[in-house]
C-alpha positions as CSV (number, residue, x, y, z in Angstrom):
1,X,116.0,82.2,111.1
2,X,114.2,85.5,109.7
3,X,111.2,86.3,112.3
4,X,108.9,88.8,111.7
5,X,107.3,90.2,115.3
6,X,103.7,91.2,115.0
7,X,103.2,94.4,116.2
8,X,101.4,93.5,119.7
9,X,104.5,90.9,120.4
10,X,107.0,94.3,120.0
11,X,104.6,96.3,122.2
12,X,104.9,93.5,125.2
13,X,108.6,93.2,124.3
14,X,108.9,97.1,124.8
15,X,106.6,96.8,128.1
16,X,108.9,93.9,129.6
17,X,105.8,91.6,129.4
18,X,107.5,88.9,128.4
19,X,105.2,85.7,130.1
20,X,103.1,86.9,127.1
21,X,104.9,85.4,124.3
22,X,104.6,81.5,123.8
23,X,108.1,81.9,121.8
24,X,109.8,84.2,124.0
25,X,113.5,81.5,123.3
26,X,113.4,82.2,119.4
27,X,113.1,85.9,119.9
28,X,116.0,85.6,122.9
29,X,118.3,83.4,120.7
30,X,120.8,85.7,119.4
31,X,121.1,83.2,116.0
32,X,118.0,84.4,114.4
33,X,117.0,88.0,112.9
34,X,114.1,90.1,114.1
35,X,112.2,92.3,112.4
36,X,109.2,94.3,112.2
37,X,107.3,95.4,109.3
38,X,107.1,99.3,108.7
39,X,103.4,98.7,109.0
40,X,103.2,97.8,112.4
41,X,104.8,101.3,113.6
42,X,102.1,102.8,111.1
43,X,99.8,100.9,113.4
44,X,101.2,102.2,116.7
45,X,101.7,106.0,115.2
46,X,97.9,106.0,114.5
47,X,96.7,104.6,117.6
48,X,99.0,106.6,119.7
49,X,97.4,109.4,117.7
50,X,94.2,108.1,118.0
51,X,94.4,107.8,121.6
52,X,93.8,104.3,121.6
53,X,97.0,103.5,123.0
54,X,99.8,105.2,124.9
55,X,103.5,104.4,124.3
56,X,106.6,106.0,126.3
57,X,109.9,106.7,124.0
58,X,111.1,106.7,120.6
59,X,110.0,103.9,118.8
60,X,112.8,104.0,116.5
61,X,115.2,104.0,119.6
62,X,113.5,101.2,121.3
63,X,114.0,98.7,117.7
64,X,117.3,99.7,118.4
65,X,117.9,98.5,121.7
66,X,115.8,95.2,120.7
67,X,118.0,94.9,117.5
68,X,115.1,94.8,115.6
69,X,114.9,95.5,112.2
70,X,112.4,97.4,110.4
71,X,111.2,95.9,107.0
72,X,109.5,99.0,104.5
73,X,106.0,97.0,103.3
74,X,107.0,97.0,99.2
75,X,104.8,96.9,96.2
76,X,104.9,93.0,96.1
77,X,103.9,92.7,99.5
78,X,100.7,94.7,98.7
79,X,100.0,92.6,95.6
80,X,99.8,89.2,97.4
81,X,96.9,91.6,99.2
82,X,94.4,91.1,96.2
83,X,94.8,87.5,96.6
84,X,94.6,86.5,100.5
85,X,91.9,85.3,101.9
86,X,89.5,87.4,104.2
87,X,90.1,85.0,107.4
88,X,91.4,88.7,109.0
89,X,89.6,91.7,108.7
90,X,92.5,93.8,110.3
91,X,93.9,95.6,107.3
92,X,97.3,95.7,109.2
93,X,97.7,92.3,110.2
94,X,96.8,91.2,106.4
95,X,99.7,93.7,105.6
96,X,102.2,92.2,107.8
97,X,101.2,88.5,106.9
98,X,101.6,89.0,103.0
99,X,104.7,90.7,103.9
100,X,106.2,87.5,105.8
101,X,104.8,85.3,102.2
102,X,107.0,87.4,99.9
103,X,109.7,88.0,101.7
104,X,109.4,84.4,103.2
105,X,110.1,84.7,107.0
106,X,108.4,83.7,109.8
107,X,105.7,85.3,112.0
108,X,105.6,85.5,115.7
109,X,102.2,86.8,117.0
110,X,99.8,85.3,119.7
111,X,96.9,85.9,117.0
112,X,95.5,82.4,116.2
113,X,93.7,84.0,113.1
114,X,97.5,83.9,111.3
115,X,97.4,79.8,111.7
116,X,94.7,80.0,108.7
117,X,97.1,81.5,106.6
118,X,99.6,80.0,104.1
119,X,102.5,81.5,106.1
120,X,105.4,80.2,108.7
121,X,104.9,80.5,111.9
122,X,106.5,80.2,115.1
């Protein structure tokens, strides 16, 4: 299965905080994909600029490790934009879900706010 992390679920994956993630066995089991939307390291590169958050490496080297894949956010993505629901105010997290609807995979974040969506979900 196609799973797209969340941006705070790569950020405890980085940190080793693993307890943290309800799913943690889909993301471990070595039969599905993992990805991450270029918009969530937008997210990180402006809070780490920002100061609103501190993070130690390369991101690009730590995906790597994970054997994550990053997904660029496309024009189709940003169309389904004009159409979702405000549930979400965060324009990131409306990014990443209308990302998961086109390109149909499935989201793991801890953010109950996503359930309200017409996405997949872990």
């Amino acid at each position: 299965m196609n799973i797209l992390i969340d941006t705070h679920i790569f950020l405890w994956l980085a940190a080793g905080s693993f307890e943290k993630i309800d799913k943690m066995d889909y993301l471990r089991d070595e039969n599905n994909n993992l990805f991450i939307s270029s918009i969530s390291i937008a997210e990180i590169s402006i809070k780490i600029s920002i100061g609103k958050l501190k993070f130690d490496g390369d991101i690009l080297a730590v995906l790597k490790n994970m054997r994550v894949d990053i997904i660029n956010f496309d024009a189709k993505s940003a169309l389904v934009l004009e159409t979702l629901p405000f549930y979400h105010r965060d324009p990131f997290d409306r990014m990443i879900i209308s990302q998961a609807i086109i390109q149909n995979y499935i989201i793991c974040s801890n953010d109950r706010k996503f359930k309200l969506y017409d996405c997949r979900m872990l």
